[in-house]
C-alpha positions in Angstrom: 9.4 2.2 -26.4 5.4 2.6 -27.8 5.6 -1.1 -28.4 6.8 -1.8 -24.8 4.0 0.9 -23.6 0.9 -0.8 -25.3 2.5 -3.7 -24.2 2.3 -2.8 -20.5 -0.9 -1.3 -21.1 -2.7 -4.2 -22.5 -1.0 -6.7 -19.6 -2.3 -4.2 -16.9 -5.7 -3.7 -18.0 -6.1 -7.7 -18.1 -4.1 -8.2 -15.1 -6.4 -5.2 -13.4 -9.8 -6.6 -14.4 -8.8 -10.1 -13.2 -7.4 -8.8 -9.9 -11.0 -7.2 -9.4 -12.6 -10.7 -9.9 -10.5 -12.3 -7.8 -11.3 -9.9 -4.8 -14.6 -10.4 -5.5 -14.0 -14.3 -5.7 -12.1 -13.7 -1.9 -15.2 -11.7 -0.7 -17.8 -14.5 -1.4 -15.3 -17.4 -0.3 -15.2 -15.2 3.1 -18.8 -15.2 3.1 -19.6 -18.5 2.3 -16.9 -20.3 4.9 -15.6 -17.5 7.0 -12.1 -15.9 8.1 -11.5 -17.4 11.3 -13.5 -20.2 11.3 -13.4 -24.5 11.3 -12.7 -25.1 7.8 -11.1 -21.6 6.9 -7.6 -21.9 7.4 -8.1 -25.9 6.2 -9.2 -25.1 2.9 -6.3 -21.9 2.9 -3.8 -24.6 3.3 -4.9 -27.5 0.8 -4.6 -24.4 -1.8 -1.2 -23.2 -0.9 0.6 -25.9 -1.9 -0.7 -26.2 -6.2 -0.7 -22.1 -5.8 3.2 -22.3 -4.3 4.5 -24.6 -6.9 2.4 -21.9 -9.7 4.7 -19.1 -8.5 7.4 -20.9 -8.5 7.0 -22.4 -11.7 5.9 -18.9 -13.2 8.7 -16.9 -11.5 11.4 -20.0 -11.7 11.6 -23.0 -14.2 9.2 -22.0 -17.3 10.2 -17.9 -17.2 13.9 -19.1 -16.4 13.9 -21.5 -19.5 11.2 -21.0 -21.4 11.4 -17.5 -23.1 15.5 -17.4 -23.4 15.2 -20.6 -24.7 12.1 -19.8 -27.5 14.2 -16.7 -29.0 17.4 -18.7 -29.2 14.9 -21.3 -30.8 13.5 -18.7 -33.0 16.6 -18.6 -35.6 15.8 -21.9 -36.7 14.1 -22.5 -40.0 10.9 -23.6 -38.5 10.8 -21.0 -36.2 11.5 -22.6 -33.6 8.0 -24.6 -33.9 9.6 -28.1 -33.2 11.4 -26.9 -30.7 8.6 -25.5 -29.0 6.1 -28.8 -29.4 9.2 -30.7 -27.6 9.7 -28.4 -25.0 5.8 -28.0 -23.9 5.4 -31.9 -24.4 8.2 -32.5 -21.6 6.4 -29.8 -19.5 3.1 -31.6 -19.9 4.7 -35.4 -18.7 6.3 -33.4 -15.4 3.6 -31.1 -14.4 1.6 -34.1 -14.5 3.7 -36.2 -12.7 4.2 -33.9 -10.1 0.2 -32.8 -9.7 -0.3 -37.1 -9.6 1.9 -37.7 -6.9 1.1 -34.5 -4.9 -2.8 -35.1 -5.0 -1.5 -39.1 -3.5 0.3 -37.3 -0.9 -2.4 -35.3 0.3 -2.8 -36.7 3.7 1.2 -36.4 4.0 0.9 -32.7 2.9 -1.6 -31.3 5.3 0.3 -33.1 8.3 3.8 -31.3 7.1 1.9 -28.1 6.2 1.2 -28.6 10.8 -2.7 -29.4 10.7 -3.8 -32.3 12.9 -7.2 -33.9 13.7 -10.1 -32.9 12.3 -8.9 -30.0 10.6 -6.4 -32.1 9.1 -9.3 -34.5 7.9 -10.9 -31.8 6.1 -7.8 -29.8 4.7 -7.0 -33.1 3.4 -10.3 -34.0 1.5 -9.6 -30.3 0.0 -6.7 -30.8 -1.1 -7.7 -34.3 -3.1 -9.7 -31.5 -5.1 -6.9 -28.6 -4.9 -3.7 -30.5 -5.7 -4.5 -31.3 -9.5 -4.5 -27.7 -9.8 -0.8 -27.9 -10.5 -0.9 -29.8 -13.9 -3.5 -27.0 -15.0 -1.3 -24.0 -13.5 1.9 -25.4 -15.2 0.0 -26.3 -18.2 -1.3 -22.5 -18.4 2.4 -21.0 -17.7 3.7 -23.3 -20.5 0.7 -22.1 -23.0 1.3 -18.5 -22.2 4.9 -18.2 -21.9 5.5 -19.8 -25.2 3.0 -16.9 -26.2 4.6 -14.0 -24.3 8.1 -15.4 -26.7 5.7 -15.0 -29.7 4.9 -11.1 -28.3 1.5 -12.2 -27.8 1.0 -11.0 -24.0 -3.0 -10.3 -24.4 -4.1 -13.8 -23.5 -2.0 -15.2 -20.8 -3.2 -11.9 -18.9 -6.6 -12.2 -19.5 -7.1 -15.9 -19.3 -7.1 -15.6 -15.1 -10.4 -13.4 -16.0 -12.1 -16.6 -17.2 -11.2 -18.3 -14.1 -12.6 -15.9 -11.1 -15.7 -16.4 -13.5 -16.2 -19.7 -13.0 -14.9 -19.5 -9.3 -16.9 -16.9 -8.6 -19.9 -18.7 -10.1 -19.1 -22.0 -8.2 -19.2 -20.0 -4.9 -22.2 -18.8 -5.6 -23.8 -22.4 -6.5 -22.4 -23.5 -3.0 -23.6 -20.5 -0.9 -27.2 -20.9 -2.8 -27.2 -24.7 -1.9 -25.7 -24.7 1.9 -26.3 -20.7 2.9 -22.9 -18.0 3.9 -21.2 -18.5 7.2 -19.4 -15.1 7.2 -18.8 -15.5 11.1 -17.7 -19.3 11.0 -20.2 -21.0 13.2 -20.3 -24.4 10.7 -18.4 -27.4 12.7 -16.7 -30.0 11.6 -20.3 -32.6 11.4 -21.8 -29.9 9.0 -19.3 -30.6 6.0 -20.1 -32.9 3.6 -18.4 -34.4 0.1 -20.6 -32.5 -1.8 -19.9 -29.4 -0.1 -16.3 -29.7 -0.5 -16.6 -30.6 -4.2 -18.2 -27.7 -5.0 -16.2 -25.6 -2.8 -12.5 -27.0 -3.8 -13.5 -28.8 -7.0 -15.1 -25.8 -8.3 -11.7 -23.7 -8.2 -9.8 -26.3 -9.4 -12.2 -26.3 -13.1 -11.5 -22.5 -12.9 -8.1 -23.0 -13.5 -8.5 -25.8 -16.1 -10.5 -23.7 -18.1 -7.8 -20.9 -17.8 -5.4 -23.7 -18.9 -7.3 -24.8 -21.9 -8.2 -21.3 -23.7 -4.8 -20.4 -24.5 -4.6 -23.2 -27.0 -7.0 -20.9 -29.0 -4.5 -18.6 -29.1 -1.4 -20.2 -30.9 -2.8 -20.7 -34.3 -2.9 -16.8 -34.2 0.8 -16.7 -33.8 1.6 -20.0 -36.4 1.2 -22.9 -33.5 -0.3 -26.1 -33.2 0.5 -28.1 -30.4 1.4 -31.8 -31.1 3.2 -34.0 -28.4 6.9 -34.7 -29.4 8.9 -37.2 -27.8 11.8 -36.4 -30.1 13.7 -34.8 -27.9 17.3 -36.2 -29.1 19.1 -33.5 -30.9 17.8 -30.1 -30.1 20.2 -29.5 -27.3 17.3 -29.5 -24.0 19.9 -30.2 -22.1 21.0 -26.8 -21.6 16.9 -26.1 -20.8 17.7 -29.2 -18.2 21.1 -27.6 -17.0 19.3 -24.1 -16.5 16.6 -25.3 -15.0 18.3 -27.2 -12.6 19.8 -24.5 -10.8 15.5 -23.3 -10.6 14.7 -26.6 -8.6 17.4 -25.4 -6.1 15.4 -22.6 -5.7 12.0 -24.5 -5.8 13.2 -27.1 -3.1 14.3 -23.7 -0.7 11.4 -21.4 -1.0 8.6 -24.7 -0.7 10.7 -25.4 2.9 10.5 -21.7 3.5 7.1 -21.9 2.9 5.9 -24.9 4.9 7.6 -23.4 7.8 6.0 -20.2 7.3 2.1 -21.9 6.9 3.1 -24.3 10.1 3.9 -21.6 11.8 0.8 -19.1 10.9 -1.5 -22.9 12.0 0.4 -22.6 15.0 -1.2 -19.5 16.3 -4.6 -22.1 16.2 -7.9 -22.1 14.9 -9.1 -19.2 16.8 -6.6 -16.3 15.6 -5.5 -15.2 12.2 -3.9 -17.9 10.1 -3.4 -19.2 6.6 -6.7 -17.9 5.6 -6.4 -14.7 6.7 -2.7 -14.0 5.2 -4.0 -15.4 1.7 -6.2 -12.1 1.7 -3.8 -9.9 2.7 -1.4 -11.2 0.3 -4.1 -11.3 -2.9 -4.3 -7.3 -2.2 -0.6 -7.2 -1.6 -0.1 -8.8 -5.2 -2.6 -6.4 -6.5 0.0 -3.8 -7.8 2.5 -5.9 -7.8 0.3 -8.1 -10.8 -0.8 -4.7 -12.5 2.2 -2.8 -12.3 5.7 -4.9 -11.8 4.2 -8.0 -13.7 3.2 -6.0 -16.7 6.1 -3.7 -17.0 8.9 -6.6 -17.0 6.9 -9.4 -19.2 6.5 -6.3 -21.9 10.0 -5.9 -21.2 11.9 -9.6 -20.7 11.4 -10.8 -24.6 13.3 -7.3 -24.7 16.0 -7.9 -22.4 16.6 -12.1 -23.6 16.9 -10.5 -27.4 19.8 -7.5 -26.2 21.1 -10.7 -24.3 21.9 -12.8 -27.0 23.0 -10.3 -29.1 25.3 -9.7 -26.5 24.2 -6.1 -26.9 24.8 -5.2 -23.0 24.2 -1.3 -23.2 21.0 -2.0 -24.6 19.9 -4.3 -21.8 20.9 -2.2 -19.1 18.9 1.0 -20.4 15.7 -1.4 -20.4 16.9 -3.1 -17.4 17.2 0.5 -15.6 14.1 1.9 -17.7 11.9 -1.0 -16.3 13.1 -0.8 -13.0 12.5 2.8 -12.3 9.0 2.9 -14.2 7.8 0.1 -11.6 9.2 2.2 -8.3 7.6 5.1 -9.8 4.7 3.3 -9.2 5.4 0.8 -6.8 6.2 3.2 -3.7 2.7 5.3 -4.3 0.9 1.9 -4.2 2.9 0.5 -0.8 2.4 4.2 1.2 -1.5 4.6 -0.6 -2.0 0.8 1.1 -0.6 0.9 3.8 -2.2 4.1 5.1 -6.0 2.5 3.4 -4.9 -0.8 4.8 -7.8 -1.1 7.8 -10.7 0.3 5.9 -9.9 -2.1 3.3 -9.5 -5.1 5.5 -13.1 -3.7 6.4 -14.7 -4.5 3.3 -13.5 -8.4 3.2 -13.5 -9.6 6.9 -15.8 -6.4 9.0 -15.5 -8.7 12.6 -11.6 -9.5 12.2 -10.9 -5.9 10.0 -8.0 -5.6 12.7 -6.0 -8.5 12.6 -6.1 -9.0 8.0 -5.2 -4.6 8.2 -2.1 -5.7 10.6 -0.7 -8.2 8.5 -1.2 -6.4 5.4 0.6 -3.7 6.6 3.4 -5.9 7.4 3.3 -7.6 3.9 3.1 -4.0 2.7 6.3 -3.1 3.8 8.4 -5.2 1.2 6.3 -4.3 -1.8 8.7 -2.2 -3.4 12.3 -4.8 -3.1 9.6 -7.8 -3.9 8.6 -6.1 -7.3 12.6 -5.0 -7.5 13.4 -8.8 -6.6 11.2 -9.7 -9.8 12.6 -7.3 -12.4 16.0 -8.8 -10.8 15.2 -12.5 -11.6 14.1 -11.6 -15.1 17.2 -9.5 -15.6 19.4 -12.6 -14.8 17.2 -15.0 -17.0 16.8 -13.2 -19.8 21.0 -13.7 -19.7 20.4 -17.2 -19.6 22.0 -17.5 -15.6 19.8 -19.4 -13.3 22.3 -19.9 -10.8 22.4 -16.6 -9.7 19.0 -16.5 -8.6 19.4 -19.3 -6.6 22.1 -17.8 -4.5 20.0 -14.5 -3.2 17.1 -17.1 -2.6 18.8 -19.0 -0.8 20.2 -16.0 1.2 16.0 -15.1 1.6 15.3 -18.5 2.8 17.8 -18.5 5.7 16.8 -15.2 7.0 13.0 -16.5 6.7 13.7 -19.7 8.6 15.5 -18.0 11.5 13.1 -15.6 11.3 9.9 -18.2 11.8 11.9 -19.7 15.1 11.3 -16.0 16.4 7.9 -15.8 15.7 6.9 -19.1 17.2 7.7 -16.7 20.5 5.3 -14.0 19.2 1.8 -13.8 20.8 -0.9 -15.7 19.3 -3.0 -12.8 18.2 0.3 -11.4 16.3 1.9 -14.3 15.1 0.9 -13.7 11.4 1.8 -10.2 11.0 5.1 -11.7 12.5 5.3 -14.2 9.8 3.9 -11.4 7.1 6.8 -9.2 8.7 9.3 -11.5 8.7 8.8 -12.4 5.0 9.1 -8.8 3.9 12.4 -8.2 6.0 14.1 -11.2 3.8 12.8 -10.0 0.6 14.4 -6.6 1.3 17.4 -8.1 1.8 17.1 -10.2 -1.4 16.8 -6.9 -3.1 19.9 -5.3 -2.1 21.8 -8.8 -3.1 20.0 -9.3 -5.9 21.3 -6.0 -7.9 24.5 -6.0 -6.3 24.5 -9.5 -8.4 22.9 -8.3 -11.4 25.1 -4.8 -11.0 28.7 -7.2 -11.0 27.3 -9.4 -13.5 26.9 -6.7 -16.0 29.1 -4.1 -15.6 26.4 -1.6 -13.4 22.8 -1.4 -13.6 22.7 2.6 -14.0 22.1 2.6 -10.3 23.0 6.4 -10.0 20.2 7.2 -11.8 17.8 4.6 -10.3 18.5 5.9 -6.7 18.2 9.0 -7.9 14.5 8.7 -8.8 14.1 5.9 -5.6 14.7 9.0 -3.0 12.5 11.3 -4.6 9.8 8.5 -5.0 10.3 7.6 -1.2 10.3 11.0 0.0 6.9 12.0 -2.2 5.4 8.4 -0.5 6.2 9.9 2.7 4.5 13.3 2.3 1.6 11.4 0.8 1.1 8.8 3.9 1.3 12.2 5.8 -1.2 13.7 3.7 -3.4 10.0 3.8 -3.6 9.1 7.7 -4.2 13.3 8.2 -7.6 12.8 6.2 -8.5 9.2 7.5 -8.2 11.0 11.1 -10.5 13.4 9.9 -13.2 10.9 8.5 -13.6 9.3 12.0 -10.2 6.9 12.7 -9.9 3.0 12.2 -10.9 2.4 15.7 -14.0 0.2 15.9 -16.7 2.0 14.8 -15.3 4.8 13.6 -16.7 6.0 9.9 -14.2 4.4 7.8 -14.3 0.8 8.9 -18.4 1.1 10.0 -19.4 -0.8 6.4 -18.7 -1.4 3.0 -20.3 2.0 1.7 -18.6 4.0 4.7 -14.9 2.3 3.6 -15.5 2.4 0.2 -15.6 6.3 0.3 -13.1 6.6 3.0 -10.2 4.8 0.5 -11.6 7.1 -2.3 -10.7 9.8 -0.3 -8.0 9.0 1.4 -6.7 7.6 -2.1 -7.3 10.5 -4.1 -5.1 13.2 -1.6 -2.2 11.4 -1.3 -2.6 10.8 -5.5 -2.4 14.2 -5.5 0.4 14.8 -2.5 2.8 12.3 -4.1 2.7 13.9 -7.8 3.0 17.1 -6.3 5.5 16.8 -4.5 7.9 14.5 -7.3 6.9 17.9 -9.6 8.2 20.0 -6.4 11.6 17.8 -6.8 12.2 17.6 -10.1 11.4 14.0 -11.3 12.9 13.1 -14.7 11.0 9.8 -14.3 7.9 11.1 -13.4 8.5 13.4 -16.3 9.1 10.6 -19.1 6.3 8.5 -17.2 3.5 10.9 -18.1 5.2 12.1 -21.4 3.2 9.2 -23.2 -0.4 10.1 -21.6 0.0 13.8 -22.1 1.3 13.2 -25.9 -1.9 11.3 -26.3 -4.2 13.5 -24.7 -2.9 16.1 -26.7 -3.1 14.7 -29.8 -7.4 13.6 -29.0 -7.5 17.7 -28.4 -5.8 18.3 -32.0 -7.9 15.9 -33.1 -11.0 17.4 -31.9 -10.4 21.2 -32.5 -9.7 20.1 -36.1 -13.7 18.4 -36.2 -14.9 21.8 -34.7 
């Protein structure tokens, strides 16, 4: 359990320091081409299709495949080093299949994804930039996943650091050369091909520079990459046959999600949109990366070894270890947001603070089954079933789509929390169905004592929001002007504040109740701390 706690530790910190960037990457793209503006939710959408297939490829095909696949492969006598150069080699010919005949399909895309006219024009010359982002994205989940196998998690985590750099630097170069336009007053004359370049060209060498580092990497663990068309022989067909079932998924949740953009571009240029629900769903992914993301990649090398030793008992105490370590967490992140949620919308869009808080919130609301969702998928990959996961996204997908014909009746002003709302609703019902899988499949998932720590964690949230909204009232309110949402210093403290009372509230009152989890959570810091005191009377 040490191993699996530096391992966390090291993902989180990485994960952490890149998540920073990439607000601060988010802050300066708001400034230099606005929130609600011309080009705005253009540019939002012409980077939602590379970063869609990126999930899907890290949550589906290569974590469904790749790691399962590099254990089994690890009995071999090289190691599984052929094995590995075949597998990253077929990768490299479909990611860059896919990313050619995406980028030709541009104008297509932006059409499908419900832009028209000029904003279609532009989205499109974006997305001739944007769309190659997919061969780098799946070349950088290939790279680090075949790492993560190895037990080498530092790089793949702190790769996306060298990224926000460069985009960060990029945005810079193109507020420098053309000036900000925070409040979107730049029509659609003003753009340029240089402009663009920078803008969307610039984030796509981010990523290609994420891609490329990790090759620096495997000669630490005994790699070196050389294409390998041998592929006769060492049985990728059952990678094929198990990713298969992942494209099921892939085709679903890429409908789900053109619905759900046409519908946000529906609202129109004037009202919350793409643009805005990128934001609000970077922050919603901000605990989720740090905390759900680090926990079950220290723990799904774990869980695809007990797995093909067939050693069941074993997988379901990390399974149910894993699980309740991220709701621990998880639930103190969704109540500590959601109650922040408006200050902090503050600090990235001050004029439209309002409507990104609103659809945060609503994003907010499925953190915890999303995270639970995650550890689910893992769970059933690590056993080598990729069907499964299909089913309960499939079952996502339908409440999704019947949920987007609702919101096309929702007012304008509202229609992305809608969408935001809608999505959260699906992926707590994909939670329930997802261990009630997982909990057949294997024989229980320890869910008495999951709940039993889920209620307490749910109960302390509570308290804590109480606690939180209690003191933001006090500061001032979230109305306009009020302290908390007046500027970036005035927000800054009011989230510290807020933050650090219901930090306070929610320990307190899992203490109150008894927490076994919270308990063996903070048994690691307090042995460590303890042991830097012995260490230090012993100097004196």
């Amino acid at each position: 359990m040490a191993s699996i706690g530096r391992s966390s530790a090291m993902l989180a910190s990485g994960t952490f320091v890149s998540r920073i960037l990439g607000f601060v990457k988010a802050w300066l793209l708001l400034q230099a081409i606005g929130a609600v503006a011309f080009a705005a939710n253009p540019y939002a959408t012409s980077t939602i299709v590379p970063n869609s297939i990126y999930a899907l490829i890290a949550q589906g095909i290569l974590n469904a495949v790749l790691v399962p696949q590099i254990v089994r492969a690890s009995t071999n006598p090289d190691g599984g080093k052929a094995y590995i150069n075949k597998l990253v080699t077929l990768g490299i010919l479909v990611f860059g299949s896919v990313a050619v005949v995406a980028t030709l399909l541009s104008p297509v895309l932006m059409q499908v994804f419900g832009l028209r006219g000029d904003q279609a024009q532009i989205a499109t010359a974006f997305a001739y930039w944007s769309l190659p982002q997919i061969f780098f994205l799946g070349l950088y989940t290939l790279l680090g996943e075949v790492l993560n196998a190895r037990k080498s998690f530092g790089p793949f985590t702190w790769a996306p650091v060298v990224n926000n750099i460069v985009g960060i630097a990029m945005l810079l170069v193109f507020i420098v050369a053309f000036g900000s336009d925070a409040a979107g007053h730049r029509t659609a004359s003003e753009w340029n091909p240089v402009m663009i370049a920078i803008l969307a060209g610039g984030a796509t060498l981010g990523v290609a520079v994420q891609a490329f580092i990790l090759f620096f990497f495997w000669r630490r663990v005994g790699l070196r990459f050389r294409f390998d068309f041998g592929w006769r022989g060492v049985n990728l067909g059952h990678a094929g046959r198990a990713a298969a079932w992942t494209l099921g998924m892939v085709i679903a949740t890429q409908i789900a999600g053109a619905i759900e953009t046409n519908v946000a571009n529906s609202a129109g240029e004037a009202f919350a949109g793409p643009q805005v629900m990128n934001n609000a769903w970077l922050i919603f992914m901000l605990p989720h990366g740090i905390i759900a993301v680090s926990i079950v990649t220290a723990y799904y090398t774990r869980m695809a070894e007990h797995a093909h030793r067939k050693d069941i008992g074993s997988f379901r105490a990390d399974f149910s270890s894993g699980a309740r370590s991220i709701l621990l967490l998880i639930a103190f992140s969704a109540a500590g947001l959601i109650v922040v949620s408006l200050p902090l919308a503050s600090v990235f869009t001050p004029p439209f603070y309002q409507e990104l808080g609103l659809v945060l919130v609503a994003y907010l609301v499925g953190l915890v089954p999303f995270s639970i969702v995650f550890m689910a998928q893992r769970a059933f990959y690590s056993l080598g079933d990729t069907r499964t996961p299909l089913f309960f996204t499939l079952a996502q997908v339908g409440v999704i789509i019947v949920g987007m014909v609702v919101c096309l009746g929702v007012a304008p002003n509202l229609r992305a929390a809608a969408v935001a709302l809608v999505v959260s609703i699906a992926s707590t019902i994909q939670a329930v169905l997802a261990i009630a899988l997982l909990r057949r499949r294997i024989g229980g998932v320890d869910g008495r004592r999951i709940l039993s720590g889920l209620w307490r964690f749910l109960l302390a949230a509570i308290a804590a929001m109480i606690a939180g909204a209690g003191f933001l009232t006090l500061l001032g309110g979230v109305a306009p002007g009020a302290f908390p949402v007046s500027g970036f210093v005035a927000a800054i403290v009011s989230i510290a504040v807020v933050g650090v009372v219901m930090l306070i509230v929610y320990f307190g009152f899992l203490v109150l109740l008894r927490s076994d989890d919270l308990q063996a959570g903070l048994a690691p810091i307090l042995s460590r701390l303890g042991r830097r005191s012995e260490r230090r009377v012993e100097k004196e």
